[in-house]
C-alpha positions as a Python dict, from the first residue, in 0.01 Angstrom:
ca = {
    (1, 'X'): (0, 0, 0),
    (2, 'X'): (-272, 31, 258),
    (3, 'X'): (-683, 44, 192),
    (4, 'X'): (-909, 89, 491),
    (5, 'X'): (-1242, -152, 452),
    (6, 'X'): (-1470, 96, 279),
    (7, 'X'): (-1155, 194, -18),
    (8, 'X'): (-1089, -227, -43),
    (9, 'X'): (-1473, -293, -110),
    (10, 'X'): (-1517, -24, -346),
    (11, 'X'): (-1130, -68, -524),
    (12, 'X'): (-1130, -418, -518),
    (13, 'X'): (-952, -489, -844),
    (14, 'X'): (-703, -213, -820),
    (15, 'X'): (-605, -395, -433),
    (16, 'X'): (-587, -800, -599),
    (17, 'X'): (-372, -601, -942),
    (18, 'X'): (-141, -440, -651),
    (19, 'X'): (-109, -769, -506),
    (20, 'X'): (-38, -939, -841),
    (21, 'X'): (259, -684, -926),
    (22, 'X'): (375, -803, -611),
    (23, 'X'): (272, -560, -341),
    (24, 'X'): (193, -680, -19),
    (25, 'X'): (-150, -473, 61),
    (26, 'X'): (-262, -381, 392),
    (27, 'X'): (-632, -305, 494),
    (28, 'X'): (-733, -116, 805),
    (29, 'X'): (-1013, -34, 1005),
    (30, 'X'): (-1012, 260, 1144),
    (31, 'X'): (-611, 281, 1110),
    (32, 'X'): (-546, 3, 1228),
    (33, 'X'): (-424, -279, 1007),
    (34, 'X'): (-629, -580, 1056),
    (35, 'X'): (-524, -788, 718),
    (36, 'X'): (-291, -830, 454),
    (37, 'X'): (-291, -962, 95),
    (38, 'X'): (29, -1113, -6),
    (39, 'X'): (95, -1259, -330),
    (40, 'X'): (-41, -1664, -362),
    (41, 'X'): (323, -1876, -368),
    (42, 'X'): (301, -2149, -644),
    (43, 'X'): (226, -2479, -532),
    (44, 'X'): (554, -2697, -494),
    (45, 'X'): (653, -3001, -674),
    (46, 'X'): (501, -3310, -519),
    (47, 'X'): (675, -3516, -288),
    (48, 'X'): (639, -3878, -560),
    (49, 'X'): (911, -4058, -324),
    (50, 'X'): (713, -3947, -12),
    (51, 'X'): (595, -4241, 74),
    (52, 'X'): (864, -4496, -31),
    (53, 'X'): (888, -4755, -268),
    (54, 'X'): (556, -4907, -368),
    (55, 'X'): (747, -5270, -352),
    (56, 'X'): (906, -5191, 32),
    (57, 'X'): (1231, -5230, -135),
    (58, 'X'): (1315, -4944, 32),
    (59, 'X'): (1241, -5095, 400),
    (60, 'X'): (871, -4968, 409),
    (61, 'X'): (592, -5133, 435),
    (62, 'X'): (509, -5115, 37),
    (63, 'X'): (162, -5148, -91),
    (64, 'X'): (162, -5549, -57),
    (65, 'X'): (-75, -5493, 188),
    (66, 'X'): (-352, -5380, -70),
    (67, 'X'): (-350, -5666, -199),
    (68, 'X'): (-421, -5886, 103),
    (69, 'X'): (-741, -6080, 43),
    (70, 'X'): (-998, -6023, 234),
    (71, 'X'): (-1160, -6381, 489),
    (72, 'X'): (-1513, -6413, 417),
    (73, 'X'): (-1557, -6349, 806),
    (74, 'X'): (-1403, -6011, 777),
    (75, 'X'): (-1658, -5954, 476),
    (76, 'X'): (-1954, -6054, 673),
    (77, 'X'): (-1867, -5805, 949),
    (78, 'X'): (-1878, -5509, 724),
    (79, 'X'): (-2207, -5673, 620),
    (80, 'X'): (-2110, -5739, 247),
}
């Protein structure tokens, strides 16, 4: 399906219903395409074991460095 600029403006909701049906739609200026609307993909899953295991177990550095305390010197730097 293709709209030039003036027919996407004014049929707006007919182009994004198009596009939800699963069209890919195609606006032009003065014939000649310049953008398309393509159907939004679903968001994937996400990635939980991205980052490895929060204990290192796994050979990564874990999140044992979170709980690090922090010198008083190191405090006084950042002026806390």
């Amino acid at each position: 399906m293709q709209f030039n600029i003036h027919e996407a403006k004014t049929q707006f909701s007919r182009l994004v219903a198009a596009v939800e049906r699963g069209e890919t739609v195609t606006i032009c200026r003065n014939g000649r395409p310049v953008a398309e609307c393509v159907p939004a993909r679903a968001p994937g899953a996400f990635p939980f074991g991205a980052w490895g295991r929060p204990d290192g177990a796994d050979g990564g550095a874990g999140l044992a460095h979170l709980a690090d305390p922090t010198d008083a010197e190191t405090l006084d730097g950042m002026g806390l």
